[in-house]
C-alpha positions in Angstrom: -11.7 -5.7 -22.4 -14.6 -3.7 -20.4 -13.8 -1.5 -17.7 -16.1 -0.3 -15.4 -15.9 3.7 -15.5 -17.2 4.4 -12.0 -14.3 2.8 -10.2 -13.0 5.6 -7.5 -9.4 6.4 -8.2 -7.4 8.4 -5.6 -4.5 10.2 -6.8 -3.1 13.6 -6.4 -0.6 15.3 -8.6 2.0 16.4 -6.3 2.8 11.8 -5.7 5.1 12.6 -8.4 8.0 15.4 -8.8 11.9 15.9 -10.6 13.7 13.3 -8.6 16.8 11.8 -9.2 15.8 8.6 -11.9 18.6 6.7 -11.1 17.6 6.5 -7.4 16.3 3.1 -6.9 12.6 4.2 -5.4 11.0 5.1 -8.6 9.5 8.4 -7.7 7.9 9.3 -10.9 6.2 5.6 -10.9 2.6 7.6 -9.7 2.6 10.2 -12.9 3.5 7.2 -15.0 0.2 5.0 -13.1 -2.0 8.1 -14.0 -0.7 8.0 -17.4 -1.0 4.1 -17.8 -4.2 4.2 -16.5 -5.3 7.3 -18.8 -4.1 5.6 -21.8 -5.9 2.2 -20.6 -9.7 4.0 -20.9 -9.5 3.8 -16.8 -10.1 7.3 -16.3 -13.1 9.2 -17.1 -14.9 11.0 -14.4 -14.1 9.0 -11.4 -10.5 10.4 -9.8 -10.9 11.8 -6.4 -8.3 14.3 -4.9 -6.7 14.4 -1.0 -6.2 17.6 0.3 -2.9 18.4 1.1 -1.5 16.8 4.1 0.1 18.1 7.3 2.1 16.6 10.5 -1.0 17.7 12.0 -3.2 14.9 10.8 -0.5 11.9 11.4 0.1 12.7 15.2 -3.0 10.1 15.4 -0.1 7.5 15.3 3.2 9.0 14.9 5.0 10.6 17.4 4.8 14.6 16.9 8.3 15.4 17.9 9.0 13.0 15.0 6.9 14.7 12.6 7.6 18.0 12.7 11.6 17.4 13.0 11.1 15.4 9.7 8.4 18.1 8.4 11.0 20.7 9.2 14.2 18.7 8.2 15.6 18.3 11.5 16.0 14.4 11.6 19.7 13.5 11.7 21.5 12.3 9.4 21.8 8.6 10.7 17.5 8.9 10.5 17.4 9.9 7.1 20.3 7.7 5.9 17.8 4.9 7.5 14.5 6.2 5.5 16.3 6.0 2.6 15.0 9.4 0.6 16.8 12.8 -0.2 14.7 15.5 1.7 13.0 18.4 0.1 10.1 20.3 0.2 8.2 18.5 -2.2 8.9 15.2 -0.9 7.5 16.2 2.5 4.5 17.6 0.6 3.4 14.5 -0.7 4.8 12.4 1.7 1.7 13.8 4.1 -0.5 13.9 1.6 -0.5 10.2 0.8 -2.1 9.1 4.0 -4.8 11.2 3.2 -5.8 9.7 0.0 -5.3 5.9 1.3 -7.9 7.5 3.9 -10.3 8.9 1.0 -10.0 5.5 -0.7 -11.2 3.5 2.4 -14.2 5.8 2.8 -14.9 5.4 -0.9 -14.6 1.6 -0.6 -17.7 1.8 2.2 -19.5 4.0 0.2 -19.0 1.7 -3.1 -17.4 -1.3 -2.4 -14.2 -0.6 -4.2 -11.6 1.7 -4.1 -8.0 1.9 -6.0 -5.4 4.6 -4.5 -2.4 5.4 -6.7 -0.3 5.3 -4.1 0.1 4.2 -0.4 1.8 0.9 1.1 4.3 2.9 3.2 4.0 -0.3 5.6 7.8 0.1 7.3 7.4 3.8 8.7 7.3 3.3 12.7 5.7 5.1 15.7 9.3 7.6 15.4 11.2 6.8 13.2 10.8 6.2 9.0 12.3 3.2 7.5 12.8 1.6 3.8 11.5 4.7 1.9 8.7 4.8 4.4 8.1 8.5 6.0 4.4 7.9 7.4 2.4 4.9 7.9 -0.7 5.5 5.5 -2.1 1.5 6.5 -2.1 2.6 10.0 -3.6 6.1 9.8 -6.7 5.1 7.4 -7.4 2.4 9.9 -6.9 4.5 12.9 -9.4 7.1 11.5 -11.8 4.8 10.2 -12.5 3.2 13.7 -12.0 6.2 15.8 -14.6 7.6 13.5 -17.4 4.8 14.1 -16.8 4.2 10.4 -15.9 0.5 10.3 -16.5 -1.8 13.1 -13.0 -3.6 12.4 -10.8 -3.8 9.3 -8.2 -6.3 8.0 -5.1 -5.2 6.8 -3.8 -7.7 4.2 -0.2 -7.2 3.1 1.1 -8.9 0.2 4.0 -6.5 -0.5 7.1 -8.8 -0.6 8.5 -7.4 2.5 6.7 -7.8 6.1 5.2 -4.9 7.2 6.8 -4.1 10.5 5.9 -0.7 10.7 1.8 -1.3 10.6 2.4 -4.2 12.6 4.4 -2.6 15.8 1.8 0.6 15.5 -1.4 -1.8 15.3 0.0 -4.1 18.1 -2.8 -2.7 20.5 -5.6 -1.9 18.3 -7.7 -4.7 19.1 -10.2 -3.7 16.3 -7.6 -4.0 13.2 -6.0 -7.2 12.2 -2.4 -7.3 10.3 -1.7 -10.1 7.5 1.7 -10.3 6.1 2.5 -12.5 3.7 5.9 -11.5 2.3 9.9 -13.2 1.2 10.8 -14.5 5.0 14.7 -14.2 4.2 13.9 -10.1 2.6 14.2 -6.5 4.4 13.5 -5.8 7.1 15.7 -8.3 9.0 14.1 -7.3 12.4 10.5 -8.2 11.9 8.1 -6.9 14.1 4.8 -9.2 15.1 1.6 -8.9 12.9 -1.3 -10.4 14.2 -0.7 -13.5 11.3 2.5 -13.5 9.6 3.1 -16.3 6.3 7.2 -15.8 5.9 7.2 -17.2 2.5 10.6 -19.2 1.1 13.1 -17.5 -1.6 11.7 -18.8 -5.0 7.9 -19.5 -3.9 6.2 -19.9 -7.1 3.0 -18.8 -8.7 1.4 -22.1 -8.0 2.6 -22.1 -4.0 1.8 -18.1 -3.5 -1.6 -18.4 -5.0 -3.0 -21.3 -2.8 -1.8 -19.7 0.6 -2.8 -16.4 -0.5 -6.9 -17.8 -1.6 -6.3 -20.3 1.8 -5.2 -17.2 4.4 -7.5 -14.6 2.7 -10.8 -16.9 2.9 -10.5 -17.7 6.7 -9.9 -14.5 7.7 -13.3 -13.2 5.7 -14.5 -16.3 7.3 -13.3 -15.9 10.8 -13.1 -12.1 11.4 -16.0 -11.0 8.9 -14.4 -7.4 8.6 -15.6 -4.1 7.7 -13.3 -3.0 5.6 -10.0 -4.5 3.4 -6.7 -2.9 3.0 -5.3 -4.0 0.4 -1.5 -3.9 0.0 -1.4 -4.9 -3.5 2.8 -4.7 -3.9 4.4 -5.8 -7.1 7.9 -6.8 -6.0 7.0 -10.0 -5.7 7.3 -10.1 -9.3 10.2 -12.6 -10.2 12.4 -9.7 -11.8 12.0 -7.2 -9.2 15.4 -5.9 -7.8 14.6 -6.4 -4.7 12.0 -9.1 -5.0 13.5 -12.9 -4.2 10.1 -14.8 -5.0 9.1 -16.3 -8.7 5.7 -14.5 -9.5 5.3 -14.4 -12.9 3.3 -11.2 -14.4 0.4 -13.6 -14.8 0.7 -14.4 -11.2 0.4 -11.0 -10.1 -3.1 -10.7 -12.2 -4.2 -13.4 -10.9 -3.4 -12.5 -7.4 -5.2 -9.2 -7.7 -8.2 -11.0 -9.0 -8.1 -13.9 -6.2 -8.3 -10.4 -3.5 -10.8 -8.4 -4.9 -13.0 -11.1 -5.9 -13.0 -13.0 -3.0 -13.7 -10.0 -1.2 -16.5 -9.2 -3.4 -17.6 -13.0 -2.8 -18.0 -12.1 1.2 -19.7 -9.0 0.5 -16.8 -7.0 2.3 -15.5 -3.7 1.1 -11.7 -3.3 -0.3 -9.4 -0.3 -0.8 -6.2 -1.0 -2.5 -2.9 0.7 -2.3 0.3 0.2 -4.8 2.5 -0.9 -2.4 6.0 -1.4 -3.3 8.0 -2.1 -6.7 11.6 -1.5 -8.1 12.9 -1.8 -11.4 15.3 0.4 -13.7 12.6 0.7 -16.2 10.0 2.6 -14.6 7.5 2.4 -17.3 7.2 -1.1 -16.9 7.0 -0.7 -13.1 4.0 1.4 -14.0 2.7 -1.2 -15.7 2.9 -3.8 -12.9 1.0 -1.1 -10.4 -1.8 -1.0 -12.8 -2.8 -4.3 -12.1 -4.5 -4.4 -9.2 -6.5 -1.3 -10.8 -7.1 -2.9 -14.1 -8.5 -6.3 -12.1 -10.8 -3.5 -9.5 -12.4 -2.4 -13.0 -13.5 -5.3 -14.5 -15.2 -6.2 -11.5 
């Protein structure tokens, strides 16, 4: 299999530190990517680094009062039972960071037309409050930026993590020049869904077959209707049909072949695409770094 060796990676080191492993969100999952895709022949010359992140930077969309109690460990405890995630120092480290690389990625995709982060999808963090592992909403930021900047006329967010992404949809609500897609498990977290501009609620079970035609069928009219700037991809792998917290029937080979329907299609319409991991659980965390590599290994054999 060729890959091409000039794909733009995003990753910093700091994604991944000693966490508990038997938590169910797989921290070390963003070492292991950087490994898988090392070992793969994916990395050569072409991995860019974020700077390091601050509060500063997300009070474009998050409520600064919010920030820097989180930043500062001041959230109760009801706050941080509902984001889901230990605090420490670390975590808040590269929990500001990450927006910054899905932000580099973006700006890579308009410069080359593809961009893979190694991280990013934190799609349930809201305007105050965090939610589902979700401190900071990277989809929301990069898009934020991008148009504020006069960098992208308008950008489609398309969300195939198996959960809805409530979070980018409630801070997007009025951003006329960004359009949300969800297409995620209707009967899955979170139970309180939040609007996105087009939301595909998807039955327990849907199979490969099923996901793959509404996912080609959605993806195509919006190219066709909204003939955006920019993609975000949200490539999550917990539609897989093991994933712990999955409920849909995707096969691996379904997940491939998803990837590939995305990026290709986008290439087809000539529009830029930058692709975040997204979520994924699963005890064995190699493996789950294995899924998250697919959306990568289908970028570089474009």
């Amino acid at each position: 299999m060729t890959f091409n060796p000039n794909l733009p990676l995003v990753y910093h080191e700091n994604y991944s530190f000693s966490f508990d492993p038997q938590h169910r969100f797989v921290m070390s999952k963003f070492a292991r990517l950087y490994e898988q895709c090392l070992t793969k022949g994916l990395i050569r010359d072409n991995v860019y680094t974020p700077k390091l992140g601050t509060p500063d930077h997300l009070e474009l969309i998050h409520c600064d009062n919010y920030l820097w109690d989180l930043w500062h460990n001041r959230l109760c405890p009801k706050a941080m039972r509902r984001i889901g995630l230990p605090w420490s120092e670390q975590l808040m480290v590269r929990t500001f960071t990450a927006p910054l690389g899905t932000l580099k990625a973006a700006k890579l995709a308009l410069k080359h037309g593809i961009a893979c982060h190694l991280a990013g999808g934190t799609h349930h963090a809201h305007y105050d409050f965090g939610s589902g592992y979700c401190m900071v909403n990277d989809l929301a930021f990069s898009a934020t930026t991008l148009i504020n900047e006069g960098l992208a006329r308008n950008i489609l967010i398309f969300d195939l993590d198996v959960h809805q992404g409530d979070g980018t949809a409630a801070l997007l609500k009025h951003n006329p020049y960004v359009f949300t897609c969800s297409i995620h498990c209707e009967k899955n977290f979170p139970f309180r869904k939040h609007d996105s501009d087009l939301d595909i609620g998807l039955d327990n079970h849907t199979s490969d077959s099923v996901y793959l035609a509404k996912v080609e069928e959605v993806l195509t009219g919006l190219l066709q209707d909204l003939t955006p700037s920019l993609v975000l991809y949200d490539a999550g792998v917990d539609v897989w049909e093991h994933d712990s917290l999955g409920k849909l029937n995707i096969s691996w080979q379904g997940l491939a072949k998803r990837d590939a329907l995305v990026l290709k299609t986008c290439q087809q319409y000539g529009v830029p695409v930058a692709t975040v991991i997204g979520g994924g659980y699963d005890k064995d965390h190699q493996r789950l770094a294995q899924r998250h590599s697919i959306v990568i290994e289908q970028a570089a054999q474009l």
